[in-house]
N, C-alpha and C positions, 0 to 999 in steps of 0.2 A: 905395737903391731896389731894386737886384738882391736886397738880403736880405729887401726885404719880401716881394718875391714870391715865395721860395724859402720863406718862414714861411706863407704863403698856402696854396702847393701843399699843403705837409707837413699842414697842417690837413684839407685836402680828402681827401687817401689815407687820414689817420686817420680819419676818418667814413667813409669809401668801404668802409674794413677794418670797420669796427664793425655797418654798416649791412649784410655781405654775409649771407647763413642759413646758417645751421651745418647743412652736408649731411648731417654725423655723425650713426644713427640712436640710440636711446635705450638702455639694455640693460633688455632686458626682465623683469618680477620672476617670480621661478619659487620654486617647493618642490624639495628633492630630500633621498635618504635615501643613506647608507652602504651598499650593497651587503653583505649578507653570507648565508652557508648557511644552510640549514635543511631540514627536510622536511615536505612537507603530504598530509593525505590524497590519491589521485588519486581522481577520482571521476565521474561521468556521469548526466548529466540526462536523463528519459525519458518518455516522455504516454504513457495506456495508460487501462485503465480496471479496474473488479474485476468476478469473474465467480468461479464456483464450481469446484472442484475436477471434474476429470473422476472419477467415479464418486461422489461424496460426496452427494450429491442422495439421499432417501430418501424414501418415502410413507408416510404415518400411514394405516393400512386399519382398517376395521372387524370387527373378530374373530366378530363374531353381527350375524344383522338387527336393525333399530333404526332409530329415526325421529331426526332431528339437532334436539333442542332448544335448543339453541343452539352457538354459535360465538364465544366469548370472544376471540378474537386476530383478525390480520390479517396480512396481506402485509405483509412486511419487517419486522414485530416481532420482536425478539429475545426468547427464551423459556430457561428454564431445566429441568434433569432435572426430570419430576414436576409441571412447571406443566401445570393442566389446558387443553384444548383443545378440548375439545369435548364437551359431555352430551346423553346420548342414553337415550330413552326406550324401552320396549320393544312393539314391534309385537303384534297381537295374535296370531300364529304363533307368534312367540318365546316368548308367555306362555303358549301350549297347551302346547308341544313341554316348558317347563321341568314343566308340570303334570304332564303325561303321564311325565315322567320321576321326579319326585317320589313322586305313585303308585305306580308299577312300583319303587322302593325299597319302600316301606311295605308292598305285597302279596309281595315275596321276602323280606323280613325273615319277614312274619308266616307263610310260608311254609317257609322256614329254622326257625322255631320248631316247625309242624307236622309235619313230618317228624322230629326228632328229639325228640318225643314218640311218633311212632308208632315207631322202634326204639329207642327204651326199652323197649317191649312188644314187639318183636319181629315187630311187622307193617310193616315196612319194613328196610330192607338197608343198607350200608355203602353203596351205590352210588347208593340213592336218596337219601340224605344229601350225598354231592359233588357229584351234581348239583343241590340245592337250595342249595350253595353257591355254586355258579357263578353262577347267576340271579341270587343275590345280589350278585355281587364286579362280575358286569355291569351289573347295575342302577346301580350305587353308581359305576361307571365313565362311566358315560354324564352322569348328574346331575354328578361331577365336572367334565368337559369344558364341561357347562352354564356351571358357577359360574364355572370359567377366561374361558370365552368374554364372562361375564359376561350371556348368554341370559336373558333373560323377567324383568329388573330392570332400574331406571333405574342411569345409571353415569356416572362421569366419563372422557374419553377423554385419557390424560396424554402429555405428552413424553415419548420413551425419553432424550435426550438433551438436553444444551442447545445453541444452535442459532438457527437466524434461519429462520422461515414462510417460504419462500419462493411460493409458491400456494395459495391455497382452491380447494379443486375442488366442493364440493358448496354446497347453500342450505340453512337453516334450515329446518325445515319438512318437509321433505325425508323421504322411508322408503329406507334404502338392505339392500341385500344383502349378506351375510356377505362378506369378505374385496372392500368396493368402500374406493378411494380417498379419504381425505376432502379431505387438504392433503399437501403437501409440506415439505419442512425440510433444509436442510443444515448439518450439525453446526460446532459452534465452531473454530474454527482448520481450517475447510476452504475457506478463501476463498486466492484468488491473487488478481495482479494480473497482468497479460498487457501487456508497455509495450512500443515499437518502438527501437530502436536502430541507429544507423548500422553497415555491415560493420567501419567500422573501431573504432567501439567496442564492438564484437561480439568481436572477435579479441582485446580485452584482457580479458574476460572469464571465467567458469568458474565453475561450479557450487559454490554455499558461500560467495560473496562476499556481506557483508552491504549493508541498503539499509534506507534509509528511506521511507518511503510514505506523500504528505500526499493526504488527500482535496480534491479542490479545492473541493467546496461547500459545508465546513464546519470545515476545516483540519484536522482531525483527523489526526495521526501515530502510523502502525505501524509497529513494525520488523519487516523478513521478512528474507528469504535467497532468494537464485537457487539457482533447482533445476534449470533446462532452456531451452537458448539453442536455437533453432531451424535447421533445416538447410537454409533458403532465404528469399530474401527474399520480402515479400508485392511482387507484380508492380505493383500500383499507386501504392503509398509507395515501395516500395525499401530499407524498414526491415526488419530482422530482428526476431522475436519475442522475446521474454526472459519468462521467468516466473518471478514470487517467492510463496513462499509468505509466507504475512502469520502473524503473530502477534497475533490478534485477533479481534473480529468487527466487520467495515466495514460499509459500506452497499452491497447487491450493485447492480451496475452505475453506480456511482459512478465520473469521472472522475478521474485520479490524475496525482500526478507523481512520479517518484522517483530518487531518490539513489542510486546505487550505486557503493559504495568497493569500486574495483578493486586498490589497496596503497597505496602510498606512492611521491611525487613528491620528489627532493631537488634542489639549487639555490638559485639567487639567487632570495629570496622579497622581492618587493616590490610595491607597491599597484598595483590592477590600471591605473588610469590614466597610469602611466608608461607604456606599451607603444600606441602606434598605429603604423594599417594606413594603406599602399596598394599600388598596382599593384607595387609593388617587395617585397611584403611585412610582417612584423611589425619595428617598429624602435623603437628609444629613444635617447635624448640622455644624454651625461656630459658632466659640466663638469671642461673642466682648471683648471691653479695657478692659470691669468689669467682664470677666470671665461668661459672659451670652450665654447658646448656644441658636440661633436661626434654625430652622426648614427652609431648604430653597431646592424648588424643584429641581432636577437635569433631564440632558439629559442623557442618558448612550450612548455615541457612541461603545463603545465594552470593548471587557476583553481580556488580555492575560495573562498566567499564574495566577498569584495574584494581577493584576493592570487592577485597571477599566479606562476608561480614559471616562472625563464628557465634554460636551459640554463648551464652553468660556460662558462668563456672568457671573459670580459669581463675587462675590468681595475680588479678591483674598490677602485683606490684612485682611482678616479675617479667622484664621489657622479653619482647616475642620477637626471634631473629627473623630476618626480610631477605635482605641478600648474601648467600653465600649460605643459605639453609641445607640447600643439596646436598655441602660437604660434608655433614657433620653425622657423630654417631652420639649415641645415648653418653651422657657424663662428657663432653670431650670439653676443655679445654678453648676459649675463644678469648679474642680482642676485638675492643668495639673500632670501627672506621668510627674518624672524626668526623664532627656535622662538614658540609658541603663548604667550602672555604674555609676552613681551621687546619691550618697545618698540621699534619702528624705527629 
């Protein structure tokens, strides 16, 4: 009897044992990568926008009076040396003043010739002769100026350079005066980009560093160079100014952002997702032999693309968890994911 109920008990604690919950938590599955050096560009992200060179800005004027028959281009077209810009007709001044000049050749020529008939015979002087030269060489001077200015003939009014319209100043239609404004233009490779930068990524900077420059409303990418970092911040951002000269022609007042590689960062380069924040700072997980991740502080020297790169000091024979970092707490418990096609 004593042994049945001694076989009874032992049944009961065996179920009791079997039926209790395994309080032991799971180990959690993680990515992690080898630890090793390398170096990446250092680089800094910046918002700004494009704007034209100080003094680069030029006006197309009118060289003689003339009426604007027309106006071929427009604001923010980009034009080439020699493309025309505007024809123009000639007022009816212009076309006196070119008459009146044309004539006055034609009566010192034919005058130039009477005089030097008259001292072949001797009724005229050596002196009346250079002066009938002169009439001449001024006549012919003035009508020259004319044909320059292009005076009292319909004309086409070209680009000196090539360049992006920046303003129409006049209308079609229009009778304007010698040396008036028609449009403006600022020549090719006179564009900057003006972006804000923090003080401190101010101070890692310097004139001649290369950048890349994407327009943000059409993507478009130029490459320029810092030419001139600013000597205070603006009062209401707290950014400093930075200016690149672009290698291109953008689209003037276009939003921008740009890259600029300040040298090179070296270090533990690994994918940026291994690296989270809190109130304690930047930190990351290594798993030791036993599959144990440790919590251990990091430096962030920078990001490029998807790759953080951390200060040296780490103990790089201990792999640094990537994915599935979030989950974890100090000591916990992990299994590694299999490389990317290995079965589990």
């Amino acid at each position: 009897m004593k042994c049945l109920v001694f076989a009874v008990s032992l049944l009961i604690l065996v179920h009791a044992a079997r039926a209790e919950p395994d309080d032991t938590p799971a180990a959690a599955l993680v990515s992690a990568v080898k630890l090793e050096t390398g170096s990446l560009p250092a680089a800094d992200e910046a918002y700004g926008e494009i704007l034209a060179a100080p003094g680069s800005e030029i006006a197309v004027t009118l060289p003689a009076n003339g009426i604007i028959a027309a106006l071929p281009v427009a604001a923010g077209q980009i034009v080439t040396a020699g493309e025309v810009l505007a024809m123009i007709t000639p007022d009816a001044q212009s076309v006196a003043e070119r008459r009146k000049a044309e004539d006055a050749l034609q009566a010192a020529r034919a005058n130039r010739a009477h005089v030097a008939a008259l001292l072949a015979s001797r009724l005229a002087t050596g002196a009346d002769l250079a002066a009938a030269d002169q009439t001449l060489a001024d006549a012919a001077a003035t009508l020259t100026a004319l044909d320059a200015a292009g005076a009292g003939v319909a004309r086409a009014l070209k680009a000196p350079q090539p360049g992006i319209v920046s303003a129409i100043l006049v209308a079609p239609g229009s009778a304007q005066p010698a040396g008036a404004a028609l449009l403006r233009m600022i020549g090719a490779n006179a564009f900057i980009a003006v972006v804000g930068v923090t003080p401190a990524q101010a101070m890692q900077m310097k004139p001649g560093d290369t950048a890349s420059v994407t327009m943000l409303g059409t993507g478009a990418v130029l490459p320029g160079d810092l030419s001139r970092i600013a000597n205070m911040a603006d009062p209401q951002t707290g950014l400093i100014g930075v200016t690149l000269v672009l290698h291109g022609t953008p689209l003037l007042g276009a939003a921008v952002e740009a890259v600029i590689t300040t040298g090179m960062l070296t270090g533990y380069i690994v994918p940026r997702d291994a690296v989270q924040t809190d109130e304690q700072g930047d930190y990351a997980f290594q798993i030791d032999s036993h599959n144990i991740a440790h919590r251990v502080a990091v430096h962030v020297l920078g990001t490029a693309g998807g790759q953080t790169v951390l200060a040296p000091g780490l103990d790089a024979a201990m792999p640094m968890v990537t994915t599935g970092a979030y989950q974890l707490d100090d000591g916990a418990a992990v299994r590694l994911s299999p490389p990317a096609g290995v079965a589990p």
